[in-house]
C-alpha positions as semicolon CSV with decimal commas, in nm:
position;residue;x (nm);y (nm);z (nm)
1;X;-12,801;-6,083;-5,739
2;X;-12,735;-5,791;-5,533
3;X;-12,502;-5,615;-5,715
4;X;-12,445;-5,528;-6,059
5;X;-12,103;-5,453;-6,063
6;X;-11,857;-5,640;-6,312
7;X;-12,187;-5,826;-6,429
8;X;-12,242;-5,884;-6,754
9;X;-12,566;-5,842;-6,870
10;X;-12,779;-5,883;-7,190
11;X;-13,065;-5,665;-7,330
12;X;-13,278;-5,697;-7,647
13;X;-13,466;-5,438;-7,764
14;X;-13,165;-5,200;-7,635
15;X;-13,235;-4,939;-7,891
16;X;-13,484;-4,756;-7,741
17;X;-13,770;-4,709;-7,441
18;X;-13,692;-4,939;-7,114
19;X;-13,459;-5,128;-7,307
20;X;-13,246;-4,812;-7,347
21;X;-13,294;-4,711;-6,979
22;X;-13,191;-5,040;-6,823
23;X;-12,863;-5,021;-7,007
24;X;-12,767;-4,686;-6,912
25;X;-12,888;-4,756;-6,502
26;X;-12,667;-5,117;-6,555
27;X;-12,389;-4,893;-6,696
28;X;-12,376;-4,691;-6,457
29;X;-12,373;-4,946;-6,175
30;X;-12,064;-5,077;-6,308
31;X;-12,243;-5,401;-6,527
32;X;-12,079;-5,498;-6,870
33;X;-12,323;-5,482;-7,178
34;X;-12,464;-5,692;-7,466
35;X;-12,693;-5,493;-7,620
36;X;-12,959;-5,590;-7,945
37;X;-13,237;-5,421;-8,125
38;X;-13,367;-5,472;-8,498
39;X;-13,331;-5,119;-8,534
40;X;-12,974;-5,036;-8,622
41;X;-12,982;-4,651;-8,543
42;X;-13,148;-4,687;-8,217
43;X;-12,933;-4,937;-8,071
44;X;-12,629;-4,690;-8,228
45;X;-12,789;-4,412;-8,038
46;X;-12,783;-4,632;-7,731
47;X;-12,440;-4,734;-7,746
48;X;-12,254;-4,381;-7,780
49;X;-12,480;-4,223;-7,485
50;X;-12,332;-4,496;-7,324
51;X;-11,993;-4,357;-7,333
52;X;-11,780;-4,716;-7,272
53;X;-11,523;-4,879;-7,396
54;X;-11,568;-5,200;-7,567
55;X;-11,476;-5,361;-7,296
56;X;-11,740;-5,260;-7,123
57;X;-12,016;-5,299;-7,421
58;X;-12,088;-5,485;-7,716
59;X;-12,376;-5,486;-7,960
60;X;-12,530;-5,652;-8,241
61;X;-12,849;-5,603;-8,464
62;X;-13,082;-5,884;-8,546
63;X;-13,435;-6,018;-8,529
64;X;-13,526;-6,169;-8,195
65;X;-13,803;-6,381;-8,368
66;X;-13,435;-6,538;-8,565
67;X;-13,355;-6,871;-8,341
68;X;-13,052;-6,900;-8,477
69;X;-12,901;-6,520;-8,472
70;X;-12,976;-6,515;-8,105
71;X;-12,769;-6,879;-8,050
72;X;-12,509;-6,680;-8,226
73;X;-12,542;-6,360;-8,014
74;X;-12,514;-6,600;-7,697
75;X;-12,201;-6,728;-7,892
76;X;-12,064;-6,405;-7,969
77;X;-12,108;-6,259;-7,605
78;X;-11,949;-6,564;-7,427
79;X;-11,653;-6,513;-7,639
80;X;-11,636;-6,148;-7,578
81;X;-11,703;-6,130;-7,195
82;X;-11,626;-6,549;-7,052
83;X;-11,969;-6,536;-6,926
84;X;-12,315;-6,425;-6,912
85;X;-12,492;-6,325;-6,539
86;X;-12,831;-6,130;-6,643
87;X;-13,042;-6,193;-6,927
88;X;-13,348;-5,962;-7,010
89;X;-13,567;-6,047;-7,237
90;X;-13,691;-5,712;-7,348
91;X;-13,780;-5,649;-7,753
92;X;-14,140;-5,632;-7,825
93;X;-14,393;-5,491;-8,043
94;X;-14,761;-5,421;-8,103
95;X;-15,041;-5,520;-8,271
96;X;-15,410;-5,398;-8,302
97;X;-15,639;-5,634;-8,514
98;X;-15,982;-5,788;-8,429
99;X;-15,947;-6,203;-8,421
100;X;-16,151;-6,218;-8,717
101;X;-16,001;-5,953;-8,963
102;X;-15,612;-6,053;-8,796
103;X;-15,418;-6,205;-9,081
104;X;-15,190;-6,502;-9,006
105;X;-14,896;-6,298;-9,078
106;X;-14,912;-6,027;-8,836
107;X;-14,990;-6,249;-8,593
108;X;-14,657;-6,507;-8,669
109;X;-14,482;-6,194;-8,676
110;X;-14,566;-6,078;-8,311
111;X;-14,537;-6,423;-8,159
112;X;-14,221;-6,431;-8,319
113;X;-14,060;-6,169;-8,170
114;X;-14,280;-6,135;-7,854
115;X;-14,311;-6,497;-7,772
116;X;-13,990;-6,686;-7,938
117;X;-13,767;-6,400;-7,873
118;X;-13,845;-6,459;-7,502
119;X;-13,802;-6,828;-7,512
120;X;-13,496;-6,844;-7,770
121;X;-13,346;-6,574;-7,544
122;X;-13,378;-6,752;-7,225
123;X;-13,298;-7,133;-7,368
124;X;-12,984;-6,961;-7,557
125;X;-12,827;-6,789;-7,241
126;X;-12,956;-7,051;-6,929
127;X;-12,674;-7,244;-6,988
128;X;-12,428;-6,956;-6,945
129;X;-12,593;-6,834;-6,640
130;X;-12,563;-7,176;-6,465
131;X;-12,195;-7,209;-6,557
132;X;-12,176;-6,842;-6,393
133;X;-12,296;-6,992;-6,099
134;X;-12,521;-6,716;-6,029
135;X;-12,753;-6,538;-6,297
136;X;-13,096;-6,390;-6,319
137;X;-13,351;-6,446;-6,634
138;X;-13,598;-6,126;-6,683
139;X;-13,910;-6,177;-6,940
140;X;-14,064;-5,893;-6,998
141;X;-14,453;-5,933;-7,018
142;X;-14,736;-5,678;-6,979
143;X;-15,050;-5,604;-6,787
144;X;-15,172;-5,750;-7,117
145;X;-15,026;-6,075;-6,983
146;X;-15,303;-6,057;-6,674
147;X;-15,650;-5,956;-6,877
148;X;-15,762;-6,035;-7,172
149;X;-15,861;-5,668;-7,392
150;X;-16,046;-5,657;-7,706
151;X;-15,791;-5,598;-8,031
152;X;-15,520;-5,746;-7,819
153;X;-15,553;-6,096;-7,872
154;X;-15,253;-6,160;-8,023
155;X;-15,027;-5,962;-7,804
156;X;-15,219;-6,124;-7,518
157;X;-15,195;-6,472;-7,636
158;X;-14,825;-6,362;-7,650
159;X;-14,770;-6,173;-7,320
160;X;-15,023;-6,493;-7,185
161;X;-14,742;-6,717;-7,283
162;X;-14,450;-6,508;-7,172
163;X;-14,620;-6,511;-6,805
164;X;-14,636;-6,904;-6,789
165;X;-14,330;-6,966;-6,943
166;X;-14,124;-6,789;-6,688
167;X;-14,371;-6,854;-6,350
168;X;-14,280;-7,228;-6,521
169;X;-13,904;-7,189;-6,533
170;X;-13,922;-7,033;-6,217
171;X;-13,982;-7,309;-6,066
172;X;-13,778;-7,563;-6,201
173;X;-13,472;-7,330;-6,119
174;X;-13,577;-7,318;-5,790
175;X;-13,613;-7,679;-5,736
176;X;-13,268;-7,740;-5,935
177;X;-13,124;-7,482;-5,626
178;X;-12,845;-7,357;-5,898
179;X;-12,829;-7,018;-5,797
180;X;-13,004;-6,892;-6,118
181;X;-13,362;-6,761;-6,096
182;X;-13,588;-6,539;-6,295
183;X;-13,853;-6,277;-6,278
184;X;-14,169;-6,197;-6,516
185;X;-14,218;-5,828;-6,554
186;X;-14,608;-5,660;-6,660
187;X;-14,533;-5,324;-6,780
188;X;-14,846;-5,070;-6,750
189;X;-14,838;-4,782;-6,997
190;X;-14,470;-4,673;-7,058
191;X;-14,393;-4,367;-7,231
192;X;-14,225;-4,560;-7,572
193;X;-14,276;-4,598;-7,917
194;X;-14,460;-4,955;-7,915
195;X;-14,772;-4,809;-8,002
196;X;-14,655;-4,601;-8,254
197;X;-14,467;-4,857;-8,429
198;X;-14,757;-5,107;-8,359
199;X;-14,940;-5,276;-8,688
200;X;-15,289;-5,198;-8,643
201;X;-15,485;-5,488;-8,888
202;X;-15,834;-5,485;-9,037
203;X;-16,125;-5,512;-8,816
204;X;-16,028;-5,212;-8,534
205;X;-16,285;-4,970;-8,672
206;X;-16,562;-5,235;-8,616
207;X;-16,455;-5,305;-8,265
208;X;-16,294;-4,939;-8,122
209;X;-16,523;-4,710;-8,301
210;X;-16,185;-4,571;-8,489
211;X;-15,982;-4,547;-8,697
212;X;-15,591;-4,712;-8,630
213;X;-15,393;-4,337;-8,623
214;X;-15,692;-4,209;-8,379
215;X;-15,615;-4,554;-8,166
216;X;-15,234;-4,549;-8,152
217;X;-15,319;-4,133;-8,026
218;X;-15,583;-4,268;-7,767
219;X;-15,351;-4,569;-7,645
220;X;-15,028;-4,360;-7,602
221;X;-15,273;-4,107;-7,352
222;X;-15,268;-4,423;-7,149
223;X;-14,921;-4,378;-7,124
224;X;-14,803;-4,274;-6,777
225;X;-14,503;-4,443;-6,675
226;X;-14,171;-4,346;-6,800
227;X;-13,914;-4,585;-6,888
228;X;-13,677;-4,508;-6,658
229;X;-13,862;-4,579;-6,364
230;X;-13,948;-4,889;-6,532
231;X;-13,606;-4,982;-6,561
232;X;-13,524;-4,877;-6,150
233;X;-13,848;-5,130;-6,067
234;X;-13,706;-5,386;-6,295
235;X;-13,374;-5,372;-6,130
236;X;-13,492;-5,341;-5,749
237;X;-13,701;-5,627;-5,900
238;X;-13,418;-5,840;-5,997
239;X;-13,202;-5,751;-5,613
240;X;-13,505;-5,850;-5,414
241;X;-13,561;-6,204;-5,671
242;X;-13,911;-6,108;-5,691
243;X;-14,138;-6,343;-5,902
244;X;-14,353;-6,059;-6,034
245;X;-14,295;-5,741;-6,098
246;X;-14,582;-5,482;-6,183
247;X;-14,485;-5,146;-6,352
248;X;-14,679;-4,871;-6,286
249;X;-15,003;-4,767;-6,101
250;X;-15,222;-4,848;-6,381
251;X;-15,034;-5,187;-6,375
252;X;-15,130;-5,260;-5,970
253;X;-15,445;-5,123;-6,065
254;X;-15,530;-5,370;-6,312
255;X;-15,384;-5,654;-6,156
256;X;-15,600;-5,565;-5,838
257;X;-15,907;-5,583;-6,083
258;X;-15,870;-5,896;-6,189
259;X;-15,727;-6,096;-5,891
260;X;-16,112;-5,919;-5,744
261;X;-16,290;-5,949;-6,095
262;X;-16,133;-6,279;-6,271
263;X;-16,401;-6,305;-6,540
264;X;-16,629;-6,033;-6,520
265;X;-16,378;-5,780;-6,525
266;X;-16,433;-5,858;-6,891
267;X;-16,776;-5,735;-6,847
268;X;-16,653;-5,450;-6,742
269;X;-16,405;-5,410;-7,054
270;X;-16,706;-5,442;-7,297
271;X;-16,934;-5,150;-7,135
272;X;-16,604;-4,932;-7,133
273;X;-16,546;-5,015;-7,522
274;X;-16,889;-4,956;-7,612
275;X;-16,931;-4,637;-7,385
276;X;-16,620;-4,511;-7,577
277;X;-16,781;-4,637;-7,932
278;X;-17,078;-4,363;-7,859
């Protein structure tokens, strides 16, 4: 997909951060939009800094981690635009629990969103991309999705998942040879609300040395990249087909690390944590 022009194009978590930036770039490269979030103001927000017609964009709220509202969505869009030709797989959130104090709720409710919403999205919409005859799949993941970090364990297992999923599909699409394809994305720090919004569960204090306002404060100072140059790498991302697509210096950086370090970067990890503890 070289162009974006008269493309129509799907994005959840639309209401804010990358997702917000990546419709306003597709906008303004001539794409159609079907925009989502949970949150109904943000993806309002979105949608009238936008400045189109509707038939140019469409939107809907609902819950990514909701199978069947996203089968609907893909219903919904096809019957709005006659066809679907990009697909990205954007909504997430955050989580900060130890694996011990994490209760089974939290956890269901990130792998629901950041886990199913990826899959539902991209077995909802496949279908319309190969009757396009040409579409691209993006899955966002994280640099979470290459190391394992102490807290994280859910949003790894979750951004984990995301990575094989899609390297998977990959694959398969390019052995079908039906001119649809699909690249994983692993996001450094971008400058959004994720870890603001994030649920931060029992057990952090025992593992960070703080408490979970102090961590969202120290994790967002992590934060370098802004989201719209995470949306322009996305996009060159999705023009050049790449297979991976790293976001950010810190995001080379730690990729680097543990292609060099595959297990005792984690080493590494624990003298940092308990350095910072001190």
């Amino acid at each position: 997909m070289k162009s974006f022009k008269d493309k129509v194009a799907v994005i959840t978590g639309a209401g804010s951060g990358i997702g917000r930036a990546l419709a306003g770039q597709l906008a303004a490269q001539g794409a159609k939009l079907a925009l989502s979030d949970v949150n109904e103001a943000g993806l309002r927000e979105t949608v009238e800094a936008l400045g189109l017609d509707s038939e140019r964009v469409m939107s809907k709220v609902f819950d990514v981690a909701d199978r069947d509202a996203v089968y609907t969505f893909a219903d919904e869009v096809m019957a709005h635009f006659d066809a679907v030709h990009l697909v990205i797989n954007n909504a997430g959130v955050a989580l900060g629990a130890s694996v011990e104090e994490m209760s089974y709720e939290d956890f269901e409710w990130l792998m629901g969103i950041n886990f199913w919403g990826v899959v539902y999205g991209t077995k909802a919409f496949l279908p319309h991309l190969k009757a396009a005859g040409e579409g691209h799949i993006v899955n966002v993941s994280s640099v979470f999705g290459l190391i394992g970090v102490p807290t994280q364990s859910a949003y790894n297992a979750a951004k984990f998942a995301v990575r094989g999923f899609t390297e998977s599909l990959r694959q398969e699409l390019e052995i079908e040879n039906g001119g649809v394809s699909c690249t994983t994305v692993h996001p450094g720090g971008i400058k959004t609300n994720i870890a603001r919004n994030a649920r931060m569960g029992s057990g952090m204090e025992k593992i960070t040395g703080t408490d979970a306002d102090k961590a969202r404060r120290d994790f967002e100072k992590l934060f370098r990249t802004t989201p719209e140059e995470a949306a322009r790498t996305i996009l060159k991302g999705v023009r050049a087909n790449k297979r991976r697509v790293l976001i950010g210096s810190d995001a080379l950086a730690i990729d680097g690390m543990q292609r060099l370090l595959p297990t005792s970067y984690q080493r590494l990890m624990v003298a940092g944590q308990k350095l910072m503890r001190r």
